[in-house]
C-alpha positions as CSV (number, residue, x, y, z in Angstrom):
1,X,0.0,0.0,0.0
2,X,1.6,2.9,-1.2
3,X,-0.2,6.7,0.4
4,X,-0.5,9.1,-2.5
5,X,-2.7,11.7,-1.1
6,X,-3.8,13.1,3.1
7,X,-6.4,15.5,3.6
8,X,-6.8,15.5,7.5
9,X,-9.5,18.3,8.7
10,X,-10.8,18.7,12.7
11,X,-8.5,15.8,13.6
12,X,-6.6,15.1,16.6
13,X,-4.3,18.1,16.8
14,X,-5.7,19.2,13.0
15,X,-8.3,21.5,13.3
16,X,-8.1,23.7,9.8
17,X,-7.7,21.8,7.0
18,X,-4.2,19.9,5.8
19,X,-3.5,18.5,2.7
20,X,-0.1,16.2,2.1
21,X,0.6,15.2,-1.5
22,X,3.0,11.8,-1.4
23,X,3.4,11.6,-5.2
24,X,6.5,13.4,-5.6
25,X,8.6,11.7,-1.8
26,X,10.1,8.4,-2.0
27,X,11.9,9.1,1.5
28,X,10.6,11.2,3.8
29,X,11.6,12.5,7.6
30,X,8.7,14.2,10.0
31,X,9.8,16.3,12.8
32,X,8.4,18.5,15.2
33,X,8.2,19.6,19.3
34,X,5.8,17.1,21.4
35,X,2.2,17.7,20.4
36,X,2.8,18.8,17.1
37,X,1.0,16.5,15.6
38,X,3.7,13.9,13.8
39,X,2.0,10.9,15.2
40,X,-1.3,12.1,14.2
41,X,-0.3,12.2,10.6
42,X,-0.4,8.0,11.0
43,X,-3.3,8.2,13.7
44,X,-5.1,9.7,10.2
45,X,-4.3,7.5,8.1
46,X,-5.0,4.3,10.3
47,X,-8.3,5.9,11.2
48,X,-9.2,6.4,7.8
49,X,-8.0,2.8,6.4
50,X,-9.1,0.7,9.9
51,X,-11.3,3.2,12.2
52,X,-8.8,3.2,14.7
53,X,-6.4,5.4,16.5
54,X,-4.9,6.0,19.6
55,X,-7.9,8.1,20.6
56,X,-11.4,6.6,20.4
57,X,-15.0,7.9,19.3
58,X,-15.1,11.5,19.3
59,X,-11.6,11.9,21.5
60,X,-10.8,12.3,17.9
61,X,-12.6,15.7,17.2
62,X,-10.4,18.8,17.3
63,X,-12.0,20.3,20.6
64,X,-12.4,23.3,18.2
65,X,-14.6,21.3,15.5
66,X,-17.6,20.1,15.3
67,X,-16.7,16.7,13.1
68,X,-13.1,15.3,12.0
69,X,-12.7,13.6,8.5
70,X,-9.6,11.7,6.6
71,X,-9.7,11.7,3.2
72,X,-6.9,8.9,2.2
73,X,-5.7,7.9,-2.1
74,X,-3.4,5.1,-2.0
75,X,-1.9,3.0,-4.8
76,X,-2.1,-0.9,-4.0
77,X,-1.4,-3.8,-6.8
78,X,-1.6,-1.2,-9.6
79,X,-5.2,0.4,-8.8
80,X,-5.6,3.9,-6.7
81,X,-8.2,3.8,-4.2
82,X,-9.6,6.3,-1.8
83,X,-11.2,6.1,2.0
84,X,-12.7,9.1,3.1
85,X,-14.1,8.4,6.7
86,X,-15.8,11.1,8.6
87,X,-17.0,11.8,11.9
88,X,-19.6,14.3,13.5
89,X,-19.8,14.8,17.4
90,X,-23.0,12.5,19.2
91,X,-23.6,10.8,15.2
92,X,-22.3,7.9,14.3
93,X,-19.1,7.4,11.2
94,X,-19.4,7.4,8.1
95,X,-17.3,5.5,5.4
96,X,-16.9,6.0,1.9
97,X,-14.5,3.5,-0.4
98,X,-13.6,4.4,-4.1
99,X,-11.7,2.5,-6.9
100,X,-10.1,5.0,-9.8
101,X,-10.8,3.2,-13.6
102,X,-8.5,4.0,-16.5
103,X,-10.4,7.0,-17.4
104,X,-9.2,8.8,-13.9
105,X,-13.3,8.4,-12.6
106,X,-14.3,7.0,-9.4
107,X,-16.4,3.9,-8.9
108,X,-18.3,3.0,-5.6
109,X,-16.8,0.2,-3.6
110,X,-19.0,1.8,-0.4
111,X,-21.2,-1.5,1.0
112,X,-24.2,-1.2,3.2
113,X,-23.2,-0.3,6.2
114,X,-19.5,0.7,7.9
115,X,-18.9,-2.7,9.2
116,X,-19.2,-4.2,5.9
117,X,-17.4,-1.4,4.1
118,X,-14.4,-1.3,6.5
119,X,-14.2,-5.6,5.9
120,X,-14.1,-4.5,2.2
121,X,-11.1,-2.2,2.8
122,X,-9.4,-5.0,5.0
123,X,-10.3,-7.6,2.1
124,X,-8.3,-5.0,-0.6
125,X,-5.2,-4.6,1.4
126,X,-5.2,-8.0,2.8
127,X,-4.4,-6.3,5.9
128,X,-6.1,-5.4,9.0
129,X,-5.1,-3.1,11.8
130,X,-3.1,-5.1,14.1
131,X,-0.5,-6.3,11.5
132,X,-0.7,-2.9,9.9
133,X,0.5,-1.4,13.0
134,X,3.4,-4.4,13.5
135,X,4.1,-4.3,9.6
136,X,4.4,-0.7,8.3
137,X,5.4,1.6,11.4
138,X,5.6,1.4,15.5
139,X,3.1,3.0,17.6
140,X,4.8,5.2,19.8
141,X,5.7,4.1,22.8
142,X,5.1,0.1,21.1
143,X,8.0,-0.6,19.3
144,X,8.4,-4.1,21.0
145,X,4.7,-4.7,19.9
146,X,5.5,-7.4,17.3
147,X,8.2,-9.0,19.8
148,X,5.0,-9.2,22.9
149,X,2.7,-11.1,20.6
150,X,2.0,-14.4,21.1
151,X,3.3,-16.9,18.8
152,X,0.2,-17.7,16.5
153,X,-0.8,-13.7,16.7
154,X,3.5,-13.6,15.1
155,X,2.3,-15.9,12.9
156,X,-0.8,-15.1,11.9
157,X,1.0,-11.3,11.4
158,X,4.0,-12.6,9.4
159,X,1.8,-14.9,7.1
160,X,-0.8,-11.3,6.4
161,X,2.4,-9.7,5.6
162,X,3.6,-12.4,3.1
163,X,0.8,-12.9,1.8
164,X,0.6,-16.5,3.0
165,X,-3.3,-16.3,3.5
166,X,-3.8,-16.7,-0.2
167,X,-2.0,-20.2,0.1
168,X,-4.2,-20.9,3.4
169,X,-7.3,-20.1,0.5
170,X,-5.9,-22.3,-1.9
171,X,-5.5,-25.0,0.8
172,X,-8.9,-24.7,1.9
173,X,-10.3,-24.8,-1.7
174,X,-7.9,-27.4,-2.4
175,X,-9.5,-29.2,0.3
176,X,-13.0,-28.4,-0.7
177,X,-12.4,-29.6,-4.3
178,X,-10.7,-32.8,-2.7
179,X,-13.8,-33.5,-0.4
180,X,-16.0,-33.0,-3.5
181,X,-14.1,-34.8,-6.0
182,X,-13.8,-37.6,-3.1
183,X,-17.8,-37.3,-3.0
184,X,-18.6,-37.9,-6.6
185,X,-15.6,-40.6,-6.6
186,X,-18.2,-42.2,-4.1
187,X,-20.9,-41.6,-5.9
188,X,-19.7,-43.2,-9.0
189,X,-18.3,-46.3,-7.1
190,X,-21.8,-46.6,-5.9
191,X,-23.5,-46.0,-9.3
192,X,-21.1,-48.8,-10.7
193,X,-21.6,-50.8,-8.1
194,X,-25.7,-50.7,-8.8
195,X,-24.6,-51.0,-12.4
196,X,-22.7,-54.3,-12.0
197,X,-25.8,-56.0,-10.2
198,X,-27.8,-54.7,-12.8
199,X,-25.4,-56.8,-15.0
200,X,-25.3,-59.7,-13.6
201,X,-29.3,-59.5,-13.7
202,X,-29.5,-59.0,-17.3
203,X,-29.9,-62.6,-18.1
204,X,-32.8,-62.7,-15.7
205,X,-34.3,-59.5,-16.9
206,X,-34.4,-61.1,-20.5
207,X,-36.1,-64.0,-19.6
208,X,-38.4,-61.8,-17.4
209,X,-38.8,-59.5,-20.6
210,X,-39.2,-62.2,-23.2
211,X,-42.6,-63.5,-20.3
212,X,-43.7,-60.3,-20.3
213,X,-43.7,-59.7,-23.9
214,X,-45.6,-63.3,-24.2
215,X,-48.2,-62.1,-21.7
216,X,-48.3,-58.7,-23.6
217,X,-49.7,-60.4,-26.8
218,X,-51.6,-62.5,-24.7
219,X,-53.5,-60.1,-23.1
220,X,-53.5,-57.7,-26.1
221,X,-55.7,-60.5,-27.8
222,X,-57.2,-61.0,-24.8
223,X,-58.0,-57.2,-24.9
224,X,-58.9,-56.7,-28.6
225,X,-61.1,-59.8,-28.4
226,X,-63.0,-57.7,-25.3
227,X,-63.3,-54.4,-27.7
228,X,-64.9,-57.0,-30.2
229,X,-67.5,-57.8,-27.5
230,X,-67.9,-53.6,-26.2
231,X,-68.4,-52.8,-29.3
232,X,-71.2,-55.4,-30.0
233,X,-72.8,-54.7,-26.8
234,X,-72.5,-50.9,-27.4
235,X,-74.2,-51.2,-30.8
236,X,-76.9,-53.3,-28.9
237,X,-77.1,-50.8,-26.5
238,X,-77.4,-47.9,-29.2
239,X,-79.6,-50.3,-31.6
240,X,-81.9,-50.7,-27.8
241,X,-81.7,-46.7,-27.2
242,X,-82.8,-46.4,-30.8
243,X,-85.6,-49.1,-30.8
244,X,-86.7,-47.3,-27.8
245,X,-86.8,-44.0,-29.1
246,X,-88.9,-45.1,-31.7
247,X,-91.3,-46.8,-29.3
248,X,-91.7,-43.3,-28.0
249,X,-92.4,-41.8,-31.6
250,X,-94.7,-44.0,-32.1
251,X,-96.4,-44.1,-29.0
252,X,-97.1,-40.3,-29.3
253,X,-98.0,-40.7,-33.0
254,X,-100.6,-42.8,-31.5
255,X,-101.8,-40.1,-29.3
256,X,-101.8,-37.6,-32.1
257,X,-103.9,-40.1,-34.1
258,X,-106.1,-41.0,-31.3
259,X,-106.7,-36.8,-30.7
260,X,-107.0,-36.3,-34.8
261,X,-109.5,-39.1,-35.2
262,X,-111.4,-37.2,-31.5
263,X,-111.3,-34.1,-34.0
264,X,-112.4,-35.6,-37.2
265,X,-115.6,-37.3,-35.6
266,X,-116.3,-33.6,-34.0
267,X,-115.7,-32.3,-37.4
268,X,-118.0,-34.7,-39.1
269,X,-121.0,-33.9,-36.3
270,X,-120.0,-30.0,-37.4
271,X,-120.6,-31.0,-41.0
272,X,-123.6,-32.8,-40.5
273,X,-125.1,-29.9,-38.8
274,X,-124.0,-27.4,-40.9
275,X,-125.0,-29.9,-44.6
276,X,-128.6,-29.2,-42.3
277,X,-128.8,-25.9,-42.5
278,X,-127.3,-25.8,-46.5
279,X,-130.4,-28.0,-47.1
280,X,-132.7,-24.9,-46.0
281,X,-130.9,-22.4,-48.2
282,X,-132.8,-21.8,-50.8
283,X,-135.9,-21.1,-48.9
284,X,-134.0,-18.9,-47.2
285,X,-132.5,-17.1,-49.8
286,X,-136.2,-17.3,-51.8
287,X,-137.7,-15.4,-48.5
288,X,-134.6,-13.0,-48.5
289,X,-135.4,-12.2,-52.0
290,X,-139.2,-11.7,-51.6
291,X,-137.9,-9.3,-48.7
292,X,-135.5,-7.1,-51.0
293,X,-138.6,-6.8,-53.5
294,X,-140.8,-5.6,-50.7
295,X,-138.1,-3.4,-49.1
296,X,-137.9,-1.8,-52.5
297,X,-141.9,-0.4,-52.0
298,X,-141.0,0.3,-48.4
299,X,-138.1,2.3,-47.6
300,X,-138.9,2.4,-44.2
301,X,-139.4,-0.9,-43.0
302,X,-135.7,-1.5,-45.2
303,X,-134.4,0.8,-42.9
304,X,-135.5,-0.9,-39.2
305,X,-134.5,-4.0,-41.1
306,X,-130.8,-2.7,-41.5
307,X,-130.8,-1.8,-37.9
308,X,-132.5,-4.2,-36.4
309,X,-129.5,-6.4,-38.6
310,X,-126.9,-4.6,-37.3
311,X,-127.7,-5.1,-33.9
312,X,-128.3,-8.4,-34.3
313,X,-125.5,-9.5,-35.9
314,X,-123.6,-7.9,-33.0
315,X,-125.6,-9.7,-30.5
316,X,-126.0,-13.4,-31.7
317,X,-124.8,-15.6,-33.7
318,X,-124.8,-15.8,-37.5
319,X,-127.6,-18.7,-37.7
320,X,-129.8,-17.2,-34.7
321,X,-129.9,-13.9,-37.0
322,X,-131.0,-15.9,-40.4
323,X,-133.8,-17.6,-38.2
324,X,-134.6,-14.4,-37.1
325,X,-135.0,-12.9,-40.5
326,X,-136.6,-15.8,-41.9
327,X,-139.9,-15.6,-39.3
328,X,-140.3,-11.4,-39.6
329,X,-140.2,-12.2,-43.5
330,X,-142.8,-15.1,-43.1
331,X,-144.9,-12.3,-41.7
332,X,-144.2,-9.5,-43.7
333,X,-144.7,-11.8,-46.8
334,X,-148.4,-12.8,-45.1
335,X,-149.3,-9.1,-44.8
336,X,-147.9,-7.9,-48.0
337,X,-150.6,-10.8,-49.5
338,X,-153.3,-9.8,-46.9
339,X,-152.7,-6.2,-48.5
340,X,-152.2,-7.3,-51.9
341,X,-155.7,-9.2,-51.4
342,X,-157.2,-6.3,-49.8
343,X,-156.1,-3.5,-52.8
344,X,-157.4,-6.3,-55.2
345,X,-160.8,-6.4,-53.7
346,X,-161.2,-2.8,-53.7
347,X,-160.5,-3.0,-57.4
């Protein structure tokens, strides 16, 4: 991890602004009295990279500000990141991680929350804080840090600066592959294994085959001959549901014949009683003639006639009406002769 760029602002001793640009020192010396703030330039920079320091929470605030913030580029395997951590008095930190492409613009390597963010950063470097601090510089007041460390905390330190935890990864995957190659190795033993007996049962199975194909044919004659037999019972059954349909068309054929014959006899009785009254006729229509000669003398009595018709006709029915007519004609017809004998007398 190589620093590129500081900006330090309300930190530790830092309360206006500082910027530091590394590009341009390979080799550099910091001096100063007690208090000038030499050691805070690495508090900044392990704040910004880990979240810690030598002071904790807001101890890190300027007493003069009112939030501190580290802004932090660094160059590591080739890429140029930045960490720009910030943190306002009574609210809680917040992180920001970037990643500059080959077009000099900044993508967003920021996670979800700090936690996750800072394990990012820790991830990227391959580093965390304690082996930072035992690694790149001494704390002051710490340089036998390394040297008090237990031995697996040594180790652990020496194999992070190394790089020996990428061979721990490969051993684990190595592992992992192993287990699952050893797995499927297992698998397919057991798979051949179930193979084999199904081998040695392939004699078997072809006799077994050979029976079943023999009952097969068997029972697909066995089956056909069945269809044979549905079918001739379903064309019974539709030959039954026909005959039986036609039972019912005839059956109300029968009725209709029965109720037509009913209607023909009642006809005939209608005829015979209406041939009756065509048999009287011509008397009627001689009388209806003798009338229309007399109503021609006598307007007045052709008149009531017509209106006594009229009403009549309304009233009753056609053959009560010709009855009718035919009896006031009778009369008229005897008094038109009385008359007709009374004017010849007086003659």
């Amino acid at each position: 991890m190589i620093p590129v760029y500081l900006r330090i602002s309300g930190f530790l001793s830092y309360l206006e602004p500082v910027e530091i640009d590394f590009s341009n020192i390979d080799l550099a010396c910091i001096s100063g009295a007690n208090g000038a703030g030499k050691s805070s330039l690495l508090d900044a920079i392990t704040w910004a990279l880990f979240g810690k320091a030598r002071g904790k929470d807001e101890m890190i605030i300027h007493t003069l500000a009112k939030a501190a913030e580290v802004i932090l580029e660094f160059e590591y395997e080739g890429r140029r990141y930045r960490v720009q951590r910030n943190k306002q008095k009574e609210k809680s930190v917040t992180l920001e991680f970037f990643i500059q492409d080959d077009h000099q613009r900044w993508g967003v390597l920021t996670e979800h929350t700090v936690r996750e963010t800072d394990a990012s950063i820790s991830r990227t470097l391959r580093l965390d804080y304690d082996t930072f601090v035992n690694a790149s510089f001494f704390l002051q007041g710490k340089a036998d840090s390394f040297a008090q460390q237990r031995p697996g905390d040594r180790k652990r330190i020496f194999g992070s600066v190394l790089g020996l935890e990428i061979w721990e990864e490969y051993r684990s995957r190595a592992a992992e592959l192993r287990k699952n190659a050893d797995s499927d190795l297992r698998n397919l033993d057991d798979r051949l294994k179930e193979m084999d007996e199904e081998l040695s049962q392939e004699q078997a199975r072809r006799d077994r085959l050979k029976e079943l194909e023999t009952e097969l044919q068997q029972r697909t004659k066995t089956r056909e001959a069945q269809e044979k037999v549905l079918e001739g019972l379903r064309r019974a059954v539709a030959a039954m549901e026909t005959l039986e349909l036609l039972k019912n068309q005839a059956d109300s054929a029968r009725q209709r014949a029965d109720q037509a014959d009913a209607t023909l006899a009642a006809r005939k009785v209608e005829l015979e009683e209406e041939q009756g009254i065509l048999e009287k006729a011509e008397e009627i229509w001689a009388a209806h003639a003798a009338w229309k000669q007399a109503a021609a003398d006598l307007d007045h009595w052709n008149q009531v006639a017509s209106c006594f018709h009229q009403i009549e006709s309304q009233r009753r029915a056609p053959m009560e009406i010709i009855a009718a007519e035919r009896g006031r004609l009778e009369g008229e017809q005897r008094s038109l002769r009385e008359q007709e004998e009374q004017v010849r007398i007086k003659r």
